[in-house]
Every structure is written in C-alpha cells, then in structure tokens.
MIMAR-422098 format. One record per residue (C-alpha): residue in one letter; x, y, z. Coordinates in pm, whole numbers, padded with zeros to 5 digits, always signed. Layout:
AXYZ/...
end
This chain:
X-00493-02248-04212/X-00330-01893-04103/X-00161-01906-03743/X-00298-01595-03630/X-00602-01400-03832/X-00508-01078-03759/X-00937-01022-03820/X-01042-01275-03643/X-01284-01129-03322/X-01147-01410-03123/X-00768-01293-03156/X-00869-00951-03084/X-01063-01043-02764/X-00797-01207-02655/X-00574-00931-02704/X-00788-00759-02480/X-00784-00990-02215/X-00411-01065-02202/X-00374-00665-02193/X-00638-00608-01884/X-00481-00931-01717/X-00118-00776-01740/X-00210-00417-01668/X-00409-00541-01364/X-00147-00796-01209/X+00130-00487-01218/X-00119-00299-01005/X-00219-00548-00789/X+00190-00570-00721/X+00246-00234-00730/X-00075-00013-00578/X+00001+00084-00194/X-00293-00048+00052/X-00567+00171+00046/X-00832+00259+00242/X-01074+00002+00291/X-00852-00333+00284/X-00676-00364+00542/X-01087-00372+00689/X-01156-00663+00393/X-00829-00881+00479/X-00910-00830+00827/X-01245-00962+00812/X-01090-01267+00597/X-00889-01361+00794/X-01155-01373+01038/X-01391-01568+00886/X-01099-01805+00804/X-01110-01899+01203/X-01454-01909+01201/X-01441-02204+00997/X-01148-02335+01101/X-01310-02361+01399/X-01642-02463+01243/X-01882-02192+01428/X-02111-02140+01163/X-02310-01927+01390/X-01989-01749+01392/X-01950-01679+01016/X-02351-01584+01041/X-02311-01339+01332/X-01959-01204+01182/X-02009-00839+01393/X-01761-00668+01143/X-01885-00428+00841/X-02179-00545+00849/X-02278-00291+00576/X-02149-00469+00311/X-02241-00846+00223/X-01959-01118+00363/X-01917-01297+00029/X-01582-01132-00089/X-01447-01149+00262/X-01525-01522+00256/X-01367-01575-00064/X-01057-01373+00121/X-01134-01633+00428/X-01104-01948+00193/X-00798-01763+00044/X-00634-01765+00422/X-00730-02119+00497/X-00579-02232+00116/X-00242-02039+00258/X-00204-02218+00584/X+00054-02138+00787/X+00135-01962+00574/X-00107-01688+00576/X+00098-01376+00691/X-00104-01087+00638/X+00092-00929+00308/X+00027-01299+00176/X-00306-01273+00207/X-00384-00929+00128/X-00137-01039-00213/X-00312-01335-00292/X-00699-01113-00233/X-00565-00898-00520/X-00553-01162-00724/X-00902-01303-00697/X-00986-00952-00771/X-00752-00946-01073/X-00918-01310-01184/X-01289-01094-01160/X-01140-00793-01302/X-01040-00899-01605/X-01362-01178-01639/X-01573-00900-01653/X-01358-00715-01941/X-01345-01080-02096/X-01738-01093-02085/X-01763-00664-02222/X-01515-00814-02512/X-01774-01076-02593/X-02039-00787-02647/X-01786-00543-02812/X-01421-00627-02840/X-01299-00262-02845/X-01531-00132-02527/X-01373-00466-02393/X-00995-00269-02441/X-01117+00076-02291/X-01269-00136-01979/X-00921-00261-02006/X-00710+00080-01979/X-00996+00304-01779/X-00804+00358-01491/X-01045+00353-01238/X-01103-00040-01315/X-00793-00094-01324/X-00727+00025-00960/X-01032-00088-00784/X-01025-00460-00966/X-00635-00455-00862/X-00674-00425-00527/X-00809-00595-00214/X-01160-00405-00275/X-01513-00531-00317/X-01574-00414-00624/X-01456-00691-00860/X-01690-00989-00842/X-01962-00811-00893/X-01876-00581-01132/X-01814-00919-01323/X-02180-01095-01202/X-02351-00765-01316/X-02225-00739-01622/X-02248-01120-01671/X-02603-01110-01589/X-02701-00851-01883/X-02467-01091-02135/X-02657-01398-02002/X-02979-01239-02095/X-02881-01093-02448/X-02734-01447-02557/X-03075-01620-02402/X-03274-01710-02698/X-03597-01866-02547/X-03756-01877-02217/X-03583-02072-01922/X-03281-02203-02142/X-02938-02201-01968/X-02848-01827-02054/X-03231-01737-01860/X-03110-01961-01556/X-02736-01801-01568/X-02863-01417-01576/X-03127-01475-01277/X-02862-01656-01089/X-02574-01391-01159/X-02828-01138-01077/X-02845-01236-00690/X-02463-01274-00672/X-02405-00947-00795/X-02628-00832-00489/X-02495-01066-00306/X-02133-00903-00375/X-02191-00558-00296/X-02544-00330-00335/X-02431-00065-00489/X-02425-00284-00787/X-02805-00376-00799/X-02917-00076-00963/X-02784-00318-01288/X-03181-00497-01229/X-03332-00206-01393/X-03097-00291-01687/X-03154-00649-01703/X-03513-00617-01643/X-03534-00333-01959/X-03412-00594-02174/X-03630-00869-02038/X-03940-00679-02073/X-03856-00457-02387/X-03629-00669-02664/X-03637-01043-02523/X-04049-00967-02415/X-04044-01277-02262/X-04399-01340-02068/X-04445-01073-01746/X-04535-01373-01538/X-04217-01585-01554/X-04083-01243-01426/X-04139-01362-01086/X-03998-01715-01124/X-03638-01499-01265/X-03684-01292-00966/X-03738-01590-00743/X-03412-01739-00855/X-03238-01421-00826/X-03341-01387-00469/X-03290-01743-00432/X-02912-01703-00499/X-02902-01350-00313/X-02990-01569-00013/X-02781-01854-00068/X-02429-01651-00129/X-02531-01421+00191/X-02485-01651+00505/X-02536-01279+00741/X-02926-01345+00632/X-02986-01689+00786/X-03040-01624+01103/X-03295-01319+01045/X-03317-01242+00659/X-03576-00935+00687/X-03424-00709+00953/X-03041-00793+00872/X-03138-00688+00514/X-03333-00404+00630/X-03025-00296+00878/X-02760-00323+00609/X-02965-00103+00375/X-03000+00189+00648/X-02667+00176+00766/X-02564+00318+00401/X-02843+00556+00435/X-02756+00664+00767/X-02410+00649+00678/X-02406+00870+00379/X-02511+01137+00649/X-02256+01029+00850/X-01968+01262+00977/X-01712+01125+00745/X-01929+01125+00462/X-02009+01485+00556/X-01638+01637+00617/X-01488+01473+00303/X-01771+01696+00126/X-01819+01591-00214/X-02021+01773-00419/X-02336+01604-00596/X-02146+01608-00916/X-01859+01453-00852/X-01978+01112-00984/X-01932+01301-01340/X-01598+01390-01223/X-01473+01035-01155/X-01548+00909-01490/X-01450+01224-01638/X-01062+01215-01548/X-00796+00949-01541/X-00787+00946-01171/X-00619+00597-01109/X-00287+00751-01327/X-00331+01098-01113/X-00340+00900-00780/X-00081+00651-00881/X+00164+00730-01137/X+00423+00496-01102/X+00188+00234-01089/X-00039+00309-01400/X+00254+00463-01617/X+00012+00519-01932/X-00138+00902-01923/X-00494+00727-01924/X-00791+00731-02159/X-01095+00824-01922/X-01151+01102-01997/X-01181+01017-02415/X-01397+00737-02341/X-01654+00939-02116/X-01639+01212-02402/X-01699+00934-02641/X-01944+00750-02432/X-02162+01075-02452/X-02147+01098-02811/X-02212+00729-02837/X-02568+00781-02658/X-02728+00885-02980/X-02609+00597-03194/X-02693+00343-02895/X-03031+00433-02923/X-03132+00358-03261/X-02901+00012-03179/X-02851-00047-02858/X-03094+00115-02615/X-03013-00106-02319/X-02658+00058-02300/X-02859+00371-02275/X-03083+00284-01999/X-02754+00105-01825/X-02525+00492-01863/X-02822+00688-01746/X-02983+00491-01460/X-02611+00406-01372/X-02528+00768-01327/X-02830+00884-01186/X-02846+00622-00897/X-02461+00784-00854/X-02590+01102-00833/X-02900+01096-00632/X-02705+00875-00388/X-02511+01107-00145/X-02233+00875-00084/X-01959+00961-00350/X-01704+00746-00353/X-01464+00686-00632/X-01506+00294-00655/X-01873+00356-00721/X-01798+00468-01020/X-01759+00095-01165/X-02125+00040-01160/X-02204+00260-01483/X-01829+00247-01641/X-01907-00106-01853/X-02198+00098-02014/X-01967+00404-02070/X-01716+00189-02270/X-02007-00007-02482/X-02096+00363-02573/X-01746+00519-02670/X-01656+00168-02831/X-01986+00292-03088/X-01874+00660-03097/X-01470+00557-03191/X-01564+00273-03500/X-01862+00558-03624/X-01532+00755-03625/X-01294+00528-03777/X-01521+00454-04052/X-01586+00801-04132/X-01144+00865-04162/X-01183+00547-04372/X-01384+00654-04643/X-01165+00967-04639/X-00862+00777-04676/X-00990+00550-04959/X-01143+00855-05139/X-00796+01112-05092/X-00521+00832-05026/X-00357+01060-04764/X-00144+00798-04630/X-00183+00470-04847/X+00137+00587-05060/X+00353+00655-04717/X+00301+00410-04503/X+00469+00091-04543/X+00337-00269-04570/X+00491-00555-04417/X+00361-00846-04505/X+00131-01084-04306/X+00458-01324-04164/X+00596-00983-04030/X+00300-00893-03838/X+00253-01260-03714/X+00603-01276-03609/X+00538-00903-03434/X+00299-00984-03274/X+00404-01318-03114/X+00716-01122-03010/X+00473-00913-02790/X+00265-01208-02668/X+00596-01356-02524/X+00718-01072-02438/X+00426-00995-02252/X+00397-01365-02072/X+00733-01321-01956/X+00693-00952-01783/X+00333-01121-01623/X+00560-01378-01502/X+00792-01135-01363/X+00558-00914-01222/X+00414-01180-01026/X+00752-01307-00882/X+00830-00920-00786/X+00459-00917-00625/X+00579-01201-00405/X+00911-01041-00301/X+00696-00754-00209/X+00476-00939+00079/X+00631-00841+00395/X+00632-00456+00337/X+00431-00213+00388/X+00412+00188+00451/X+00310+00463+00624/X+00314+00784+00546/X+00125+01118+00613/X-00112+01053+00315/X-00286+00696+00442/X-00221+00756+00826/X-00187+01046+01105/X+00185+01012+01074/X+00286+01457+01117/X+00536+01379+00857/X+00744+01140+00636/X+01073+01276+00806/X+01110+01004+01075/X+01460+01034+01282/X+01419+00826+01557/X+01180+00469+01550/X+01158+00332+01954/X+00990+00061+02055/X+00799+00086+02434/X+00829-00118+02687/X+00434-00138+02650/X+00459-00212+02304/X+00403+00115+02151/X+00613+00276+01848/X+00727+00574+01972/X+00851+00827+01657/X+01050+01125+01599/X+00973+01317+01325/X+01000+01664+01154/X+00696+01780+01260/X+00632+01616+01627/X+00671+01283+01840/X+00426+01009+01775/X+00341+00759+02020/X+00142+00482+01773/X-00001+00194+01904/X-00120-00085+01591/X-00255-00356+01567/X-00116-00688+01429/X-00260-00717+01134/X-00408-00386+01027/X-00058-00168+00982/X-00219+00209+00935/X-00509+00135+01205/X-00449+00168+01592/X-00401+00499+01791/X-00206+00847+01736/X-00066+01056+01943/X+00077+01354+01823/X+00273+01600+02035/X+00430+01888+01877/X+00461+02252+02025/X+00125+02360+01980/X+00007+02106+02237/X+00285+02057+02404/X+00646+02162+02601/X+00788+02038+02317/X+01080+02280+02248/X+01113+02197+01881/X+00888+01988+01680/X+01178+01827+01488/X+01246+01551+01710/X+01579+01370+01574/X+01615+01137+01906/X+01372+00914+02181/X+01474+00678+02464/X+01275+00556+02716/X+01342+00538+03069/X+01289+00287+03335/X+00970+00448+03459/X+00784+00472+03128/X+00860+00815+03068/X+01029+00945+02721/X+01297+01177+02650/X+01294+01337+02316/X+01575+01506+02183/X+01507+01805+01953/X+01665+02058+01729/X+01601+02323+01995/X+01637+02091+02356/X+01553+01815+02529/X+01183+01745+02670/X+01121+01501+02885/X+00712+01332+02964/X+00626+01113+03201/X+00244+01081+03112/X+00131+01318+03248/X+00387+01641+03276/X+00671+01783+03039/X+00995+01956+03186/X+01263+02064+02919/X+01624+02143+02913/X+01844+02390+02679/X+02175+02475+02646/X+02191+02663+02985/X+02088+02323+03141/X+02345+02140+02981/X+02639+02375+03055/X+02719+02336+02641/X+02679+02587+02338/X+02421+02421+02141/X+02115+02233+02204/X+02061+02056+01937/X+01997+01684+02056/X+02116+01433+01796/X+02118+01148+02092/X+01965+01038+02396/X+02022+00726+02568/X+01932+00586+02951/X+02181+00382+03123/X+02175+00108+03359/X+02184+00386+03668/X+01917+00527+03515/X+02097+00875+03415/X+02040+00979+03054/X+02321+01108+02843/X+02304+01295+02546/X+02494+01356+02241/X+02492+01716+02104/X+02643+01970+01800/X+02795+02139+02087/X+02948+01822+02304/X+02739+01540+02530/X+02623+01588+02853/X+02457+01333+03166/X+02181+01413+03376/X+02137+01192+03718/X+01827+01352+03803/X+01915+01702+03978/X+02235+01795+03799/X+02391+01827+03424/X+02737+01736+03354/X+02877+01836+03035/X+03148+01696+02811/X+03294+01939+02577/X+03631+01921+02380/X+03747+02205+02580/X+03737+02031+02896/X+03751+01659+02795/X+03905+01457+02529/X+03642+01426+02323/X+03735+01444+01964/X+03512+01702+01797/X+03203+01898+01973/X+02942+01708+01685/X+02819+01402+01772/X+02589+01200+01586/X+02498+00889+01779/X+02582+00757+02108/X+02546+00392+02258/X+02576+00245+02612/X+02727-00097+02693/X+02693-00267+03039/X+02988-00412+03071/X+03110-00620+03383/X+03271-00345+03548/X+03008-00043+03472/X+02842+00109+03199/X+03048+00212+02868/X+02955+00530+02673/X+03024+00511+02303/X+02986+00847+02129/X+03014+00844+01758/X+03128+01165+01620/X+03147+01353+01301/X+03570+01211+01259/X+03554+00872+01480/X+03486+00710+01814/X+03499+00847+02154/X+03475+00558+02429/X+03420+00685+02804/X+03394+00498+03149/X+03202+00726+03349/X+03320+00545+03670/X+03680+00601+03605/X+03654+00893+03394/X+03873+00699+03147/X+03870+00776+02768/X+03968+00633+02491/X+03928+00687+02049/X+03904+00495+01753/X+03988+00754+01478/X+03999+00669+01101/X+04389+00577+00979/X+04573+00278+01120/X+04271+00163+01328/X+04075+00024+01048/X+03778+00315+01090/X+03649+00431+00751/X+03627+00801+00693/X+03335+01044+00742/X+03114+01095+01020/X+02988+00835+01294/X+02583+00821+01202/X+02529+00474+01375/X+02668+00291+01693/X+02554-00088+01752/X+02658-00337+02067/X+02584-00684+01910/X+02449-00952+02087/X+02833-01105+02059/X+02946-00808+02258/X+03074-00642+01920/X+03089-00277+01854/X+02958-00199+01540/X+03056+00125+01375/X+02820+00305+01094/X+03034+00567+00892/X+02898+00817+00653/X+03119+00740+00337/X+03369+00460+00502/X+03103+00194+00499/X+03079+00051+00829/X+03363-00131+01072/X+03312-00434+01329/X+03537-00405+01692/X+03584-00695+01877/X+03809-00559+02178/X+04078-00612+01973/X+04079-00577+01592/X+03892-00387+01317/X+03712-00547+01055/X+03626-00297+00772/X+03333-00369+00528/X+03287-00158+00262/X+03160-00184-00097/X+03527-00257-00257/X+03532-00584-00011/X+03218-00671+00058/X+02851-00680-00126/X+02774-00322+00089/X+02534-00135-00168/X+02695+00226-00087/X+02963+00331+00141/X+02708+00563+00324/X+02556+00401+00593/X+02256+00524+00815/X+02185+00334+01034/X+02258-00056+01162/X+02008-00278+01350/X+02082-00656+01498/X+01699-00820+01457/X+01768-01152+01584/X+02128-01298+01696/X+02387-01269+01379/X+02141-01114+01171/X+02204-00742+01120/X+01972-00489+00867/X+02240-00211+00692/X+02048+00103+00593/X+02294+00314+00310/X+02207+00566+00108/X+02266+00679-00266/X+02566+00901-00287/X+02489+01241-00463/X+02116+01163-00511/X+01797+01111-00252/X+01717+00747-00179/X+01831+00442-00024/X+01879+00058+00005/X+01847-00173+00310/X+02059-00513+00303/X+02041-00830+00560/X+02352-00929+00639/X+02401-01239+00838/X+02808-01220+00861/X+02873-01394+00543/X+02569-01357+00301/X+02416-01045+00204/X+02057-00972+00077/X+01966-00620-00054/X+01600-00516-00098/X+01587-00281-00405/X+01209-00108-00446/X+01197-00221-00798/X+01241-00613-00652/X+01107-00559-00317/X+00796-00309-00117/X+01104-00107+00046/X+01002+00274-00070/X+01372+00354-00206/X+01408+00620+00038/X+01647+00679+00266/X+01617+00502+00604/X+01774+00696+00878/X+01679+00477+01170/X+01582+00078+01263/X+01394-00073+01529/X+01180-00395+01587/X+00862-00457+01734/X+00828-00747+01995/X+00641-00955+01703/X+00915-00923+01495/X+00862-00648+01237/X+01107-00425+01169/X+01001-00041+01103/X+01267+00141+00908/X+01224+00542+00995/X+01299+00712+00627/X+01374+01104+00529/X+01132+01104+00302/X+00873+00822+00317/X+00744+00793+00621/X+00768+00472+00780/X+00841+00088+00632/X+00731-00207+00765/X+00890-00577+00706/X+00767-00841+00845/X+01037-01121+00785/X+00929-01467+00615/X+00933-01743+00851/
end
C-alpha cells in the first residue's frame, strides 16, 4: 500500500483543510479587534454570569444586541466559564477566535467534501478568512448553512439521517445569525427539484427546522412571536438607520466585496498572500453556465445569495459569506473546464513534457511530508505567539476617535480618566473595563478650544481637577469649565515650547521648556534660565518632583544631564555624564521609585539608577537593555519597572519589564506590542498599562495575574 496517494480525494481534502486551519489560526493571532467584538465578547462574558449565577430569566431577557440571535455569544459565555479565573478579556476574546477558526474551517472541510478544489479557494478567499478568524458571528453558521445543503445532497431516501441532519442544521443556521437564512431557498430547490421528495413531508422538515431554531434561541422563550418579530425590524429599521446611512454604500457594493481581495487590502501583514478573490468571482461567473447543465443548485445558491445582498440595504462586508461557498463551487467548475482544456493541449503539442523534470513518487512523498511538518510546527507556533499576544491591545485613529497616533503624554485622572497628548489635540477618554475602544472622547484642539497649539507633548493634573497641557506653542490650562493660557511673555523665557509640566506638593506647577523652566504659584511666573541660574543647558526634556522630608525636589532632565533644585533653599546641584556614571545624550525620562531612587532615562547612554549616593549604569553592553535609547521609564507595581527604547537609525521600538535582576522584552513578532516607538507610560488604577507611541496610537497591556 502507497503512504500517501498523491490522487487520492481524501489526501487532497485534507490538504485543504490543514491549509484553511493554518491560514485561519495566523489570523485569528494576528487580525487587530474589529468592530463588532469587543460587543460579542462583551455579551459573553455576560451571559457567562448569567449562568454562573443561574438566572435563566437572565440569559432569556439578555437586554444586549438583541438584533442578532444569543447562540454565538453563549458559546463565547461557555468559553468564559471553561477559562475561570482565568478569563481576562484578551483570553477570551483569543480563545472566541478559535471556536470561530474550529467553524471556519468545518465549513471549508464540508465545501471539500462537495468539491475539493472550491474547498481550497473557500480556503484562501480572504474575506473568509478574516470574518471566520475573528471574534464575529459569522462562522457557525456559515458552517450549519452550508452543512444543511451537504446533508440534503448525501440524503438518499426520505427521513434517513442526512434528511434529519439538514432540517436540524437548517434552524441552527437561523439560529446563528439571519442573514444566513436566505440558504432555505437553496435547500428547499433541491428538496423539491432533484431529491422530489413528497411536498407534504415538507412541513414535517420545516417543523424540525423550526423546532431547532427554537431550541438553540433561548431570547424566544419567554415570547417567541414578538421577540422574533422585534429582531427582524430592528435590521429593517436599522438599515435606515443613521450609521447605516452616513457610511453610504452604494447598492452595488455587495459585487464589490466579492470582487476584490479585501481581507489582504485591509490587513496586509496579516494575510501576506496577494489574494485570489477576485479570480474566483471572475471564475465563479464563468462557472454559472457549466453549473447549470450540472449543478443548478449552485446556481440558485450564487444568484438568490447575491440578490438577497443586494436588495437588502445593509452592506456590510461580512455579509458577503452568505453567497461566497456558492461562488467557489462555481470557479472550482470554471478552473478544472480550464485545466482540462491546457491538458489536451499539452498532450497534443508537448510544450512542457520534455522540460520539466520528474522526480519520482518517494521525492514527492518525502516533499510533501516535509511541508505537513513543517506546517504542524508553524500552527504550533502560531498558537503559542497568539497566547503571548493576550494582554495587548490598540488604539489608534482608524478603530477609535483617538485625533492621532502621535501620543506624547498618557495621564491618568484622579477620576479615572486617560487624559492624552497628542499631535493633533488633548483627549480626555474615559473606557470601560472590558471594551478597550468603547467609552467617551473628548477632543480639544484649537478649533474648539484655547488651546494654543494642538501638539500637546505634556499633561499634569492639579489638585483641583483641572489640567495643564503643555504645547509646542504654550501652556493652557482647563478647569472644566474655562481655559487661560500662557506664552513666552508669561514665563519671562525665549521659547514656549512646553516639553514638561508637573504640580508639586504646594500646588505650584513648574515647567520644563527649549528655552529654560519656569514655576507658577498662581499670580506670578518665575523663570529659570542658564543666564540667570545654573541650569546646565536652556533644553529640557523631562522634569520630576520628589517630596522629600525637608520640601519638594525639582529634577530637570536636560538635553547633557541632570539639574537638581530645592526651591526652598534655592540650592542646585548636577549630575553630568563623565565620572558620575550618567550615560551620554539627552535626559528624555526622569523616575522617583517607590525605593526613593532616581531613575535616569538617556537618549543613547541607556538609562542610570541614583541612590543618594552612587550611580548604577545599565546599558546594553552590561545588561539585557534592547537599545541604548530609552524613552521613557515607568515603575507599575513596587520593583517592577517597564523600559520603553527605541531602534537606533530606524522607526520603531521595544518595551522590556525589568524587575532589578530579570528582564523580559516584548518584541511585536512574539508579543501584541505594535513595534512602534513608545514615548510615554502610565497605568490605570486596574492595572493596565497604556504605552503612548509616535506612531501607533496607543497600547494597552493588561499584565497576567
């Protein structure tokens, strides 16, 4: 017996199901969080107290997206309680893209059954491969529908198992999501027209259908008719809706979606093949003809498919799935036709028989059980890097309100709110703990504001709620309710540009300029300048204030080393690079540990520790420090200390957790950091940290317990 029969249908459908399993599990690790999950985990994790709790009336009353049938989110639900405690929410919104992987690629295992090579373009078509690799609705019953037309083609009498399977996969694919049913006028085609079983047992199909519709939708027990009735008008009313309405779709753009590789325009890094949508809906079209003298329920599933897509207004993109199984069946027709034809032309003209070579049969068995282990071990790596990844998220301007992925300056409120500085405005965003691009925006900038700049490169808070934001052109300062800003002339410096702002314990607010620093006590400026003070150079990058036992300390880090000033005494001192132990280049970070330790954050000296005393120098030649260019520093919980650096002589960045003697680096090809460079760290009272980057927006880590 041959190991592998390079013929055999069975090794080629499972070639196609290893390669839709693979392709999907790197998405499902690699795809950012789109739209609609973080409203599916959400309303998992909700049902998941629900039953903890055992309210059943609780699960059947579930107020949330009601539109849509609960039976994914419960599956999410029973995926939170499986988790436990440990059900963070990246877990859990992890662990939902893998049930929809496990649909995903059932439902190209069951289109291999009917036609292994419309089985491999379901496989590649990259708008399955998104929407089945993420946290979505779409993948169960993309699998029940097209399990429910497979039942029925392999039923060969009336009421045998395959009769009872297609009825019941019938109601869960309703049951999973209605935009799927339109698949009934499919299955009841064939039932009528090629298995012409009797029109009376129609009803008992139906009945079991419904049955199972019922059974899988616990938001009809209570009151089946008008809960039905209200879920089906809150799409109608909703496709008339205002979002619906200002996203503006035209009626064609169902043709669109399957026309163009979308999922590889959206997400290139993530789908790194070009795509082959738009070959199989050319080929699907051709394929109609051919279907129809063969296969005329593919037909009637392409065209009723893409009608009900048209003539409904709604438009989105996922949508698309419910006629996309019939698309492949039809190019899978289309591309043999077309194989066959080169065929015969190559066994009538021998173009290529004389100069191609021919390895034998062990060569190709030993080939291709290269690439099976080859591809078991990247699915087994691709999972583990899916796992480092819970934790992290990201916003950015293209899933949020976020102004702009320049973020300066991350400060948490003493309410709770994330307070941002950005190159386009200050954001005060209040979210939620679970759902990280939800919650409120506000956005001031100078349009709608005193703003004096709209890059905003500094925040602090003071006691009375208010914020100070230091800009390129001033500082503002809001209290709620009124602005009042500050220039140059108001400082008694020559430049304005704010690169620090900090509130002491005496409630006067210092800043750190490119001209010099100056304090405020509430009526009157006083400015520090190198002409009349000892600071070291006028540029200074970062400040920090230490209460100490006999007053308040003012650290200013500047572009060659360390000023330290006792506004009490007026006494200064420096830390300059040299004998001190301070690495070179310009003071970007200043940290007071909770040991009382000043931290030091150099750009290209790596960073040094003071303890009152002695310099302690870390740097990549003695330490496991990624670069020697370091942002930004951040103490998260006692001894425990995040080190943003960036890349030298290229864009991007690392983060590392240093705990004093081992280090941990999060890479973004091993972790869900974005690779970009973090310029500022701050925590919220739950314990996630945000890291402000230049170029990504903001990143969210929410440490493992």
């Amino acid at each position: 017996m041959e190991l592998i029969n390079l013929r055999s249908r069975r090794f080629w459908i499972f070639v196609v199901v290893l390669l839709a399993l693979l392709i999907r599990v790197w998405a499902a690790n690699r795809l950012p969080v789109d739209f609609d999950e973080p409203v599916y985990v959400q309303a998992g994790i909700d049902y998941a107290e629900l039953i903890k709790s055992g309210d059943l009336m609780g699960v059947i009353n579930y107020p949330e997206n009601p539109e849509h049938p609960p039976l994914i989110k419960l599956l999410y639900g029973m995926i939170v309680l499986a988790l436990k405690d440990q059900a963070q929410w990246w877990l859990v919104l992890l662990s939902s893209r893998y049930l929809s992987v496990l649909f995903g690629t059932l439902a190209v295992l069951i289109v291999a059954l009917m036609d292994p090579l419309a089985g491999g373009l379901m496989a590649v078509q990259t708008l399955m491969v998104k929407y089945t690799g993420q946290a979505y609705l779409e993948a169960l019953p993309l699998f029940a529908s097209v399990f429910a037309v497979y039942a029925l083609l392999k039923s060969s009498k009336l009421y045998d198992r395959w009769f009872w399977f297609s009825a019941f996969t019938l109601g869960m694919t309703a049951a999973g999501k209605f935009s799927y049913f339109p698949i009934l006028i499919v299955v009841l085609y064939l039932y009528i027209f090629e298995k012409k079983y009797p029109w009376k047992s129609i009803l008992i199909f139906l009945f079991v259908g419904g049955a199972a519709f019922f059974a899988l939708n616990p938001s009809l027990w209570s009151d089946p008719l008008d809960r039905f009735i209200g879920s089906i008008l809150f799409h109608a009313q909703y496709s008339q809706g205002e979002h619906v309405l200002n996203v503006g779709y035209p009626w064609y753009q169902p043709i669109l979606w399957v026309a163009r590789s979308w999922g590889y325009e959206w997400h290139p890094g993530v789908i790194v093949y070009f795509g082959f949508d738009g070959l199989i809906f050319l080929s699907g079209l051709i394929g109609l003809r051919f279907e129809w003298q063969n296969r005329r329920w593919v037909v009637v599933w392409l065209v009723s498919g893409m009608l009900f897509l048209l003539l409904w207004p709604t438009k989105w993109p996922q949508y698309a799935l419910v006629v996309l199984p019939a698309f492949c069946l039809s190019a899978s027709v289309s591309m043999t036709r077309a194989y066959r034809w080169l065929q015969e032309q190559e066994n009538y003209y021998q173009w290529f028989t004389d100069m191609l070579p021919k390895p034998s049969r062990f060569i190709w068995v030993g080939a291709i059980l290269l690439v099976v282990v080859l591809a078991l071990g990247w699915l087994v790596n691709s999972i583990v890097i899916g796992f480092n990844r819970v934790g992290w998220s990201n916003i950015n301007s293209a899933v949020s309100e976020l102004p702009s992925n320049t973020v300066y300056a991350v400060l948490i409120s003493s309410e709770g709110d994330t307070i941002l500085g950005t190159n386009n405005g200050a954001v005060i965003w209040s979210f939620t703990d679970n759902v990280r691009d939800d919650g409120e925006w506000t956005i001031y900038n100078q349009q709608n504001s005193s703003l004096p700049d709209n890059r905003v490169l500094s925040v602090a808070e003071d006691p009375d709620g208010g914020y100070w934001f230091g800009t390129r052109s001033g500082l503002a300062h809001y209290d709620g309710s009124q602005w009042k800003t500050f220039v140059k002339q108001d400082f008694g410096l020559q430049g304005e540009e704010v690169h620090a702002v900090a509130v002491d314990s005496q409630d006067r607010v210092w800043i750190g300029t490119n001209a010099g620093a100056a304090v405020f006590d509430g009526d009157h400026w006083v400015s520090f300048s190198t002409q009349n003070s000892p600071l070291l150079v006028p540029l200074i990058l970062s400040m920090e204030i230490e209460q100490s036992p006999t007053g308040d300390v003012v650290w200013f880090g500047t572009a060659v080393g360390v000023n330290r000033l006792e506004p009490d005494s007026s006494e200064w001192e420096q830390i300059t690079p040299g004998n001190s132990g301070l690495g070179v280049g310009g003071v970007s970070d200043l940290l007071i540990d909770s040991s009382g330790r000043l931290w030091i954050a150099t750009l290209g000296g790596g960073f040094s520790i003071w303890d009152g005393s002695d310099i302690s120098r870390y740097s990549v030649s003695n330490s496991d420090l990624p670069y020697n260019i370091v942002q930004a520093v951040y103490e998260s919980d006692p001894g425990v200390f995040w080190i943003a650096t960036s890349i030298p002589n290229r864009s991007g960045g690392l983060v590392s957790r240093f705990d004093g003697a081992k280090w941990e680096s999060f890479p973004p090809n091993r972790s869900g950091y974005s690779g970009a460079e973090t310029m500022t760290i701050s925590q919220t009272v739950d314990g996630k940290l945000l890291f402000g980057t230049l170029t990504a927006g903001v990143d969210i880590y929410e440490p493992k317990d």
